[in-house]
DRENSE-105319 format. One record per residue: residue number from 1; residue in three letters; chain; z negated, x negated, y negated of N, C-alpha, C, O in turn. Coordinates in nm, 4 decimals, padded with zeros to 6 digits. Atoms other than C-alpha are relative to their C-alpha. Layout:
REM DRENSE-105319
num,residu,chaine,n_w,n_u,n_v,ca_w,ca_u,ca_v,c_w,c_u,c_v,o_w,o_u,o_v
NUM,ALA,A,Z,X,Y,Z,X,Y,Z,X,Y,Z,X,Y
...
//
This chain:
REM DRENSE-105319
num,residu,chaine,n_w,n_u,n_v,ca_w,ca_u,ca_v,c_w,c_u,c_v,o_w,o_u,o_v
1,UNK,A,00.0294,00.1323,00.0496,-03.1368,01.2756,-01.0857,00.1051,-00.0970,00.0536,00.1470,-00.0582,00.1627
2,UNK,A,-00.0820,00.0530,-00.0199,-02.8891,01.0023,-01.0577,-00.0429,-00.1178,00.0786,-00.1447,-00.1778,00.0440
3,UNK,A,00.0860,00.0977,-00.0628,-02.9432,00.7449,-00.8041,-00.0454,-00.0970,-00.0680,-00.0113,-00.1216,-00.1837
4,UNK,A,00.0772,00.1328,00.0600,-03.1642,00.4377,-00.8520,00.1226,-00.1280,-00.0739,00.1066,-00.1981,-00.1738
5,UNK,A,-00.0570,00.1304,00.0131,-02.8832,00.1858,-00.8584,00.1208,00.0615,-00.1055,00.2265,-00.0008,-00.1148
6,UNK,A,-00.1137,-00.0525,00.1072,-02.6677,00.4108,-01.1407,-00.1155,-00.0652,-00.1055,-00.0688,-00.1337,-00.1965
7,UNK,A,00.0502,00.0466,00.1149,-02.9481,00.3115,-01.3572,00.0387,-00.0992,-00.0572,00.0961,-00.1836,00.0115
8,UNK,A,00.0141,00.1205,00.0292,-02.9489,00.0572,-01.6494,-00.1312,-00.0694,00.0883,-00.2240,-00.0174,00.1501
9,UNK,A,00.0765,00.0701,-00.0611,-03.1043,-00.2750,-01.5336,-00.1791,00.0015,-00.0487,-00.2872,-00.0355,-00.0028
10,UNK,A,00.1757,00.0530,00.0574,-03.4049,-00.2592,-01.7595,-00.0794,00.1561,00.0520,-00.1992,00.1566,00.0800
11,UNK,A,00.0748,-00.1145,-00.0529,-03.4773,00.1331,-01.6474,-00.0207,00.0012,00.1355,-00.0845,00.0952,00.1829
12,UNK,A,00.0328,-00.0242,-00.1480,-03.4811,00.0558,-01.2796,-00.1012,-00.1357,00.0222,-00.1504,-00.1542,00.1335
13,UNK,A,00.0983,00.0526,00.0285,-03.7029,-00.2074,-01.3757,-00.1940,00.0455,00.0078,-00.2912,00.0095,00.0742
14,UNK,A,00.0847,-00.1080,00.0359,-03.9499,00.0531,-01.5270,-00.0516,00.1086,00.1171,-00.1670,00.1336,00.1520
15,UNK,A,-00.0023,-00.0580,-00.1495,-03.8480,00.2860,-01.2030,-00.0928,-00.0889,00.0823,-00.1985,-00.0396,00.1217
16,UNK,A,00.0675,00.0963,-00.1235,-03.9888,00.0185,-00.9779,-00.1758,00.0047,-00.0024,-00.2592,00.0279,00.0851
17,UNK,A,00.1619,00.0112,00.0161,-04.3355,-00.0221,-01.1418,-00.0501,00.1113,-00.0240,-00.1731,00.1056,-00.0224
18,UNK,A,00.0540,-00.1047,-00.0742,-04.3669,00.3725,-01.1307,-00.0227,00.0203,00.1148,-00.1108,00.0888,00.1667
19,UNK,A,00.0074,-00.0562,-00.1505,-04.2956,00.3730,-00.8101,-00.1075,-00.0640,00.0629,-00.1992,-00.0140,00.1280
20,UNK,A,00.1523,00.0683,-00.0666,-04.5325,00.1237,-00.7083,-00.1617,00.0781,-00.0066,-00.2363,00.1195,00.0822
21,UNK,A,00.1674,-00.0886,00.0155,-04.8718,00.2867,-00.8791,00.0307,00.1085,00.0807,-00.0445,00.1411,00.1725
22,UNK,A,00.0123,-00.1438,-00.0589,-04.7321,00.6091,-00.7686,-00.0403,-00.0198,00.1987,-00.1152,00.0558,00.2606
23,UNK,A,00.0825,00.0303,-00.1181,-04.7983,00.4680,-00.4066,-00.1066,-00.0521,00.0523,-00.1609,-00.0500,00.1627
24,UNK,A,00.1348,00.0583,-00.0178,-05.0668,00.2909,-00.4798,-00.1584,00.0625,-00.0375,-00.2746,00.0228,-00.0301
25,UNK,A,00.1216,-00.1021,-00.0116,-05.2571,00.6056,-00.5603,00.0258,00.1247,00.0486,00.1340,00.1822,00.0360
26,UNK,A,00.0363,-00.1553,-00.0372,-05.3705,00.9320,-00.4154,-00.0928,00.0867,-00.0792,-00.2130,00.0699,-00.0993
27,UNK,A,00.0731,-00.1127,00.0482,-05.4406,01.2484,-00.5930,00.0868,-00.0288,-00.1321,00.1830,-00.1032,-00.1513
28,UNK,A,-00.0480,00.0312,00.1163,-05.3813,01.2815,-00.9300,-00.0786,-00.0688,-00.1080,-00.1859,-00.0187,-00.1416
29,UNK,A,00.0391,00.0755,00.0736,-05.4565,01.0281,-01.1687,00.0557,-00.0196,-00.1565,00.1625,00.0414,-00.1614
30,UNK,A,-00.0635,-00.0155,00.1569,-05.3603,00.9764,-01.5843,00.0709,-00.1094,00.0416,00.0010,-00.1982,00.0904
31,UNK,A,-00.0767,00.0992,00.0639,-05.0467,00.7391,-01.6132,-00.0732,-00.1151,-00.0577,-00.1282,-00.0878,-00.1644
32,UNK,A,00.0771,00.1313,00.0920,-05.2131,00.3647,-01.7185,00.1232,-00.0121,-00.1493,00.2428,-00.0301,-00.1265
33,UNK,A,-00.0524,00.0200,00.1228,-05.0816,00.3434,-02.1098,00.1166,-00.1567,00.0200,00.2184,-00.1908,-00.0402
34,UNK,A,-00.1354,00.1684,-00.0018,-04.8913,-00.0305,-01.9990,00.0982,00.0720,00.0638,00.2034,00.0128,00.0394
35,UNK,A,-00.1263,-00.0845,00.0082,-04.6372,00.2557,-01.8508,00.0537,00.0373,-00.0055,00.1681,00.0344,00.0398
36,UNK,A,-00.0339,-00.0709,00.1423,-04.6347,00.4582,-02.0958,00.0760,-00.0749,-00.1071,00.1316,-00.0052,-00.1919
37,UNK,A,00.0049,00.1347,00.1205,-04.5569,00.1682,-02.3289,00.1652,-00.0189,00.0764,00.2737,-00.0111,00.0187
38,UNK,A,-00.1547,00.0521,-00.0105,-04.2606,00.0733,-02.1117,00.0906,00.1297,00.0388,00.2106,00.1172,00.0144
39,UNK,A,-00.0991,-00.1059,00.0346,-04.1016,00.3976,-02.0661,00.0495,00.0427,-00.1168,00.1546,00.1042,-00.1351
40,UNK,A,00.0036,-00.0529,00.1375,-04.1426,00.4552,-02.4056,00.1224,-00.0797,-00.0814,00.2118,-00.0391,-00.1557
41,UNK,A,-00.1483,00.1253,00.0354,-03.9065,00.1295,-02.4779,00.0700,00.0638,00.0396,00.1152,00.1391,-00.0466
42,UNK,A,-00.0677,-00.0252,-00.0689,-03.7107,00.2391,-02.2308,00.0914,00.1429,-00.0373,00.2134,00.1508,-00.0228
43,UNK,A,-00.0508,-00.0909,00.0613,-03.6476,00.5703,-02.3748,00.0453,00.0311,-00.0923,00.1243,00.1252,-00.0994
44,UNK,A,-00.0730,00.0457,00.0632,-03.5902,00.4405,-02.6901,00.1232,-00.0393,-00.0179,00.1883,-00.0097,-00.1182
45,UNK,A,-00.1021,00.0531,00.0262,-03.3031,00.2475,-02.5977,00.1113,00.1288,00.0971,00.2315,00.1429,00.0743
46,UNK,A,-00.1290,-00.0573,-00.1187,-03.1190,00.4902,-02.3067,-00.0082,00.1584,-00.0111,00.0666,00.2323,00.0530
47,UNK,A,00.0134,-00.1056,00.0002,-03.2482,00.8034,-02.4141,-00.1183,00.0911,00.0608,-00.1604,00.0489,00.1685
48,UNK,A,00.1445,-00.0441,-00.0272,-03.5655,01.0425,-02.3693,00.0530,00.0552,00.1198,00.0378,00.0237,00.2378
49,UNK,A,-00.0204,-00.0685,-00.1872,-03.4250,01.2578,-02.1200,00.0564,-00.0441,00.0970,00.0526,00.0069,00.2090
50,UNK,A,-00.0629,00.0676,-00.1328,-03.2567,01.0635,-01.9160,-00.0957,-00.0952,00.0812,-00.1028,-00.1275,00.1998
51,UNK,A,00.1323,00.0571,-00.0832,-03.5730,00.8722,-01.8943,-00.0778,00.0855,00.0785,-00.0898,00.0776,00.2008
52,UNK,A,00.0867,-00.0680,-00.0455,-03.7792,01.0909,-01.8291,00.0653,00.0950,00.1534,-00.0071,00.1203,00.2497
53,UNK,A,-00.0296,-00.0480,-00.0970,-03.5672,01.2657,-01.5861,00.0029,-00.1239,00.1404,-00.0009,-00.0889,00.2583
54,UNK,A,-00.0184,00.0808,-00.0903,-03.5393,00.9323,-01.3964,-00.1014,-00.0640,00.0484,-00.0958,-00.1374,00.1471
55,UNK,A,00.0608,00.1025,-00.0577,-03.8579,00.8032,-01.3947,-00.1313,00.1460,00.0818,-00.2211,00.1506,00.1659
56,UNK,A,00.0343,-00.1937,-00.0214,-03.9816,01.1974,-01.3474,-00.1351,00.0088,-00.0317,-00.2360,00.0225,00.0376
57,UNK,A,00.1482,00.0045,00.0710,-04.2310,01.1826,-01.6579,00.0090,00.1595,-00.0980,00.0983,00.2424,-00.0806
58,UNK,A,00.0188,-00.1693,00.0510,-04.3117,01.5208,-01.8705,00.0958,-00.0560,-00.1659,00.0472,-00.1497,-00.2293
59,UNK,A,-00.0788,-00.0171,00.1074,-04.0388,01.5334,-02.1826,-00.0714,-00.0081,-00.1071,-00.0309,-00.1018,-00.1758
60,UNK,A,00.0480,-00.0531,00.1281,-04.2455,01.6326,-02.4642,-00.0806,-00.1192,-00.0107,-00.0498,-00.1746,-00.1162
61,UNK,A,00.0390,00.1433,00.0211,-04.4857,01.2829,-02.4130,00.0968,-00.0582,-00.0564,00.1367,-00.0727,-00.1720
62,UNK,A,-00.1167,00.1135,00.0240,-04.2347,01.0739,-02.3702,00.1055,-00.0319,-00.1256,00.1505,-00.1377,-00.1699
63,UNK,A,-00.0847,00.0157,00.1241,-04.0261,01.1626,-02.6560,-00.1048,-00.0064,-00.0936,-00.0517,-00.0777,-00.1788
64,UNK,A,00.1442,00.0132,00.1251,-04.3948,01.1704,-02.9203,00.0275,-00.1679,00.0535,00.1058,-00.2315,-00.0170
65,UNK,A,-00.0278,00.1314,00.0044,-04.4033,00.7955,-02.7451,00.0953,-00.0849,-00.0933,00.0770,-00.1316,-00.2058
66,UNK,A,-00.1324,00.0112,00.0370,-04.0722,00.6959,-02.7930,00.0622,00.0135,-00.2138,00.1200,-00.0558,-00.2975
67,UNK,A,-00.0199,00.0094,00.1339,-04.0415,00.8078,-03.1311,-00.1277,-00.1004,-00.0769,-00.1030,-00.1182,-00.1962
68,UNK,A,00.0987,00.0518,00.0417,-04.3795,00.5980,-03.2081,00.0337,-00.1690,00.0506,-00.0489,-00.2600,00.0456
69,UNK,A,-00.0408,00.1387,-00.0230,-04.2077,00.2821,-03.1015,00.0410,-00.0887,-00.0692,00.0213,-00.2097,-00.0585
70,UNK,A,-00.0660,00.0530,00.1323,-04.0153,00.2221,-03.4104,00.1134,-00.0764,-00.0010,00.1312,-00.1608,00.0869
71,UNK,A,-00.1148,00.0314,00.0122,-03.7059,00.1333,-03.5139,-00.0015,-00.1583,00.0566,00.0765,-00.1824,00.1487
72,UNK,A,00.0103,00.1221,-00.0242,-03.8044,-00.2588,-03.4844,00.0274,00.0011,00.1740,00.1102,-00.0766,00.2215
73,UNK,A,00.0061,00.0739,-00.1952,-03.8331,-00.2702,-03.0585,00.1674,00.0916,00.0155,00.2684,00.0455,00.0688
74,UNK,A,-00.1784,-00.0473,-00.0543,-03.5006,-00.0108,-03.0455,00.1114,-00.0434,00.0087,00.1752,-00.0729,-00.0924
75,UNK,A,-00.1041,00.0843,00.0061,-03.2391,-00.1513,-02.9275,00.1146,00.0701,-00.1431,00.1312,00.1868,-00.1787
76,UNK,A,-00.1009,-00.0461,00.1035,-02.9615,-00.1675,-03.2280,00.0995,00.0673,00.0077,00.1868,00.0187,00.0796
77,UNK,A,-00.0434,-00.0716,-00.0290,-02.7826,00.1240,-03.2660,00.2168,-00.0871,00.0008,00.2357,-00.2064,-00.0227
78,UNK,A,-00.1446,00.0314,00.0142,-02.3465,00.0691,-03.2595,00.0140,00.0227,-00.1721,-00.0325,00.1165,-00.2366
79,UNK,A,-00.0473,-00.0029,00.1258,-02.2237,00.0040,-03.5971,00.1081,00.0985,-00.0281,00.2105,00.1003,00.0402
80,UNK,A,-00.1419,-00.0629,00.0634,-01.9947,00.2491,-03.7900,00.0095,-00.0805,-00.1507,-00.0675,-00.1234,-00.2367
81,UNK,A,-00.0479,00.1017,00.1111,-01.7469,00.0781,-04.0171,-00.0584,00.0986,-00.1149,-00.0650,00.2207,-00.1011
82,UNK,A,00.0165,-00.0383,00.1341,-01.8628,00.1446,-04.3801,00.1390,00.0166,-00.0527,00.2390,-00.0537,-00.0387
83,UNK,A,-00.1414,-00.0110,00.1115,-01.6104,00.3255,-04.6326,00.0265,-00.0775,-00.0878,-00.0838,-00.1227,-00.1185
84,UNK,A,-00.0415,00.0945,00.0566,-01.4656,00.1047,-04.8422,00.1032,00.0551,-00.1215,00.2153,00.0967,-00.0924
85,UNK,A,-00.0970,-00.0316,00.0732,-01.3201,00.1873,-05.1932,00.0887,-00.1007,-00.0788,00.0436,-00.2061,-00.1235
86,UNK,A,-00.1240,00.0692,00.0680,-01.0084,00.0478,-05.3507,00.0615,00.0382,-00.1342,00.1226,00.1450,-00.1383
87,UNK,A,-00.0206,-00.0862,00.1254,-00.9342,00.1053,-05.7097,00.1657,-00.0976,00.0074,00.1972,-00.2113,00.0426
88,UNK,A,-00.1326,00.0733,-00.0164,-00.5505,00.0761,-05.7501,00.0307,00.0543,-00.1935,-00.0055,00.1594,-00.2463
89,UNK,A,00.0010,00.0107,00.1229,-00.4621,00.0303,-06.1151,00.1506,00.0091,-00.0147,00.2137,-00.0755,00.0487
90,UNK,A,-00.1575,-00.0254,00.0359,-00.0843,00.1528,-06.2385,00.0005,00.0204,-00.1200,-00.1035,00.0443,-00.1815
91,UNK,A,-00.0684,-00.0004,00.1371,00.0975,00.1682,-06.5496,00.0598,00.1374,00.0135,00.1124,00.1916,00.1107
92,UNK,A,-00.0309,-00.1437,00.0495,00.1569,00.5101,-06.7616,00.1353,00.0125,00.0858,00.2263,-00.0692,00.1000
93,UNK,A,-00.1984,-00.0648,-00.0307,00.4777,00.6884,-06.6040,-00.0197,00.1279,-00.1016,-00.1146,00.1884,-00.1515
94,UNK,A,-00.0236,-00.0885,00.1060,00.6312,00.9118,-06.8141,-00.0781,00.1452,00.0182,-00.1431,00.1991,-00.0714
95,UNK,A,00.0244,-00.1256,-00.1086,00.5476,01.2341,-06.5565,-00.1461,00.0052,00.0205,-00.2065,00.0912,00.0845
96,UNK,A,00.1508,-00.0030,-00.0477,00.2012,01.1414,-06.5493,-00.0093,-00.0662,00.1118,00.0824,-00.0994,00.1869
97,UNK,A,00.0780,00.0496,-00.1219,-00.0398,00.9997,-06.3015,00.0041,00.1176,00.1205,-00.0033,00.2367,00.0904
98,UNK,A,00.0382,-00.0814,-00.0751,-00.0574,01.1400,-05.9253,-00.0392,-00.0955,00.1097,00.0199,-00.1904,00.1612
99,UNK,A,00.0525,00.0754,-00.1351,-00.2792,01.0291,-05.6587,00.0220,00.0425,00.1278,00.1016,00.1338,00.1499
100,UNK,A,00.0374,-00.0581,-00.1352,-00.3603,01.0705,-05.3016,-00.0809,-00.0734,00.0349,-00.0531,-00.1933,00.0312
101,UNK,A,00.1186,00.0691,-00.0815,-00.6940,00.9712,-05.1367,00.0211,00.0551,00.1796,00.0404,00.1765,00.1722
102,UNK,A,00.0467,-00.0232,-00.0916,-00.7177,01.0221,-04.7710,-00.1164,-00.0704,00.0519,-00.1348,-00.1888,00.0237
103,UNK,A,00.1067,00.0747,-00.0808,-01.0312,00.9519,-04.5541,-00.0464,00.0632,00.0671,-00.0700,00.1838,00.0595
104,UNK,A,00.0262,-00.0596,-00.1548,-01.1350,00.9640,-04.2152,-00.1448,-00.0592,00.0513,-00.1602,-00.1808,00.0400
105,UNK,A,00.1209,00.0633,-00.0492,-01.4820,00.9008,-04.0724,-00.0827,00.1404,00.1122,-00.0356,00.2481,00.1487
106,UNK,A,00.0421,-00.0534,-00.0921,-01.7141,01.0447,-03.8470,-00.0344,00.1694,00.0141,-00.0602,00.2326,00.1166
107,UNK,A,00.0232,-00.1055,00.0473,-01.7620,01.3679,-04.0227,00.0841,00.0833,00.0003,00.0657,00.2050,00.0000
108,UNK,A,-00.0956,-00.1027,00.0203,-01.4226,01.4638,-04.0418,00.1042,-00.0583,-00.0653,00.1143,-00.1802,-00.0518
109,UNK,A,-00.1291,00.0660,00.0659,-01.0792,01.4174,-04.2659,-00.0216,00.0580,-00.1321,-00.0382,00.1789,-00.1483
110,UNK,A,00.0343,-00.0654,00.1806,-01.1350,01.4749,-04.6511,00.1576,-00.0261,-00.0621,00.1645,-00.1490,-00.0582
111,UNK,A,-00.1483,00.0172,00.0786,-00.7216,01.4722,-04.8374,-00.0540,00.0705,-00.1627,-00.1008,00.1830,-00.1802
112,UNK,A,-00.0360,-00.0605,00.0863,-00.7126,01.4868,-05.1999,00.1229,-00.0638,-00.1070,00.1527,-00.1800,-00.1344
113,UNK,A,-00.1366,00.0129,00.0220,-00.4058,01.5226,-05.3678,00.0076,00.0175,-00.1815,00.0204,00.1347,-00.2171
114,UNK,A,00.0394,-00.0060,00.1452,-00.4428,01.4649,-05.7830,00.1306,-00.0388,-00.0833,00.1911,-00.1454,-00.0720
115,UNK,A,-00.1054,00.0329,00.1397,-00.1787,01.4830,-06.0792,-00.0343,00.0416,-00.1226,-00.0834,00.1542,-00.1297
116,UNK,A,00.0582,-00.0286,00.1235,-00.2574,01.4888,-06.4272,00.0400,-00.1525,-00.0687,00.0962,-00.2453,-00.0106
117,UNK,A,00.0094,00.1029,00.0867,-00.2705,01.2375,-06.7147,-00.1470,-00.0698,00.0071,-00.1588,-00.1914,-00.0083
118,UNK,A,00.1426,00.1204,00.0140,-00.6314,01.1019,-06.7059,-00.0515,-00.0125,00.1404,-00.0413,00.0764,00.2250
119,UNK,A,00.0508,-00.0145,-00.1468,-00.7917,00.9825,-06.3998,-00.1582,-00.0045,-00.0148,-00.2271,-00.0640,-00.0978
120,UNK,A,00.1691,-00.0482,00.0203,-01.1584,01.1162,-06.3175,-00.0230,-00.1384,00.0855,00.0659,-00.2184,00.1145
121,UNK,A,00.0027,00.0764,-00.0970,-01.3594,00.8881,-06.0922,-00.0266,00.0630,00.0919,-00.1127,00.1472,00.1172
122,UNK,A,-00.0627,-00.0862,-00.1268,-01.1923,00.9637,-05.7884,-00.1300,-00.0928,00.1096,-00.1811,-00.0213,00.1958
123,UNK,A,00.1353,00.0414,-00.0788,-01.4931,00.7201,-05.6037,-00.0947,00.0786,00.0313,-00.1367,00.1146,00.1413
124,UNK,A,00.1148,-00.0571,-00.0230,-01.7516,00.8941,-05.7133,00.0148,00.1316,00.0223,-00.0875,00.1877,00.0615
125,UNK,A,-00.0424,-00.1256,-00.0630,-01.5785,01.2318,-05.6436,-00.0223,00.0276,00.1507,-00.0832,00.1188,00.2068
126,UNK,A,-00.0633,00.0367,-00.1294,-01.4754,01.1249,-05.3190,-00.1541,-00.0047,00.1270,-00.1825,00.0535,00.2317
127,UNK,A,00.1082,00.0361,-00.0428,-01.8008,00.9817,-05.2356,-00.1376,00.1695,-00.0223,-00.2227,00.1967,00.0624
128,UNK,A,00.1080,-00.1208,00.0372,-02.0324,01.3232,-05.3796,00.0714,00.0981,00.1093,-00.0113,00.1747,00.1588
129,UNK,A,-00.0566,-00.0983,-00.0537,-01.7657,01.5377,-05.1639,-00.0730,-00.0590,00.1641,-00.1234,00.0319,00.2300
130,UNK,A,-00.0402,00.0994,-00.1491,-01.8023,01.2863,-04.8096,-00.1479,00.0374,-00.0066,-00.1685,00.1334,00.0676
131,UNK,A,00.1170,00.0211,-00.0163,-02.1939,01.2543,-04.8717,-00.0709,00.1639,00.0188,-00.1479,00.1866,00.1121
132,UNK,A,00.0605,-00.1288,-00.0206,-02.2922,01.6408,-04.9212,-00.0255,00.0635,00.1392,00.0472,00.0473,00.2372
133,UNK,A,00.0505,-00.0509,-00.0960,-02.4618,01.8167,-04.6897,00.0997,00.1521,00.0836,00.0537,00.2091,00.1825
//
């Protein structure tokens, strides 16, 4: 487990008010649900297991919690830039039309390399190839 003071501020928060009940009782007792509730945030935003390893609660709760928190209290994930298409419009050459698309995103590098006389839509190509499973 990573020390107390590696934690984020809001999980050593959470840490603190385990630690307290946990001294303020003997034997074993059920978790009160208002700690449940904030680990459950808590795990939301920094991750189940890392919570749970830090605040040293049972995995398989914590993440049923956690996922029952809902997107609304989770903190907002990092944005990835959206793809963005560009239609580039040219005049007949004698030789025909030839493209090139490249694109790069989180998935990987997609190149396609097109010559011919008519152009398909290379968007929605582009886009059915990028989106598939």
């Amino acid at each position: 487990m990573a020390r107390r003071s590696d934690l984020p501020i809001k999980m050593r928060k959470v840490y603190s008010r385990f630690e307290r009940w946990r001294r303020s009782h003997v034997g074993r007792l059920p978790i009160p649900e208002r700690l449940w509730r904030a680990a459950a945030e808590v795990a939301a935003e920094h991750g189940v297991c890392r919570t749970a390893q830090a605040l040293r609660l049972e995995y398989g709760k914590l993440r049923q919690l956690a996922e029952s928190v809902g997107p609304s209290k989770r903190a907002a994930a990092p944005k990835t830039p959206q793809a963005s298409f560009v239609e580039l419009v040219t005049s007949p050459v004698t030789g025909g039309l030839e493209c090139l698309i490249e694109l790069e995103g989180p998935r990987g590098k997609l190149r396609i390399q097109w010559k011919g006389t008519t152009a398909p839509d290379l968007a929605g190509l582009c886009r059915s190839l990028w989106e598939s499973a």
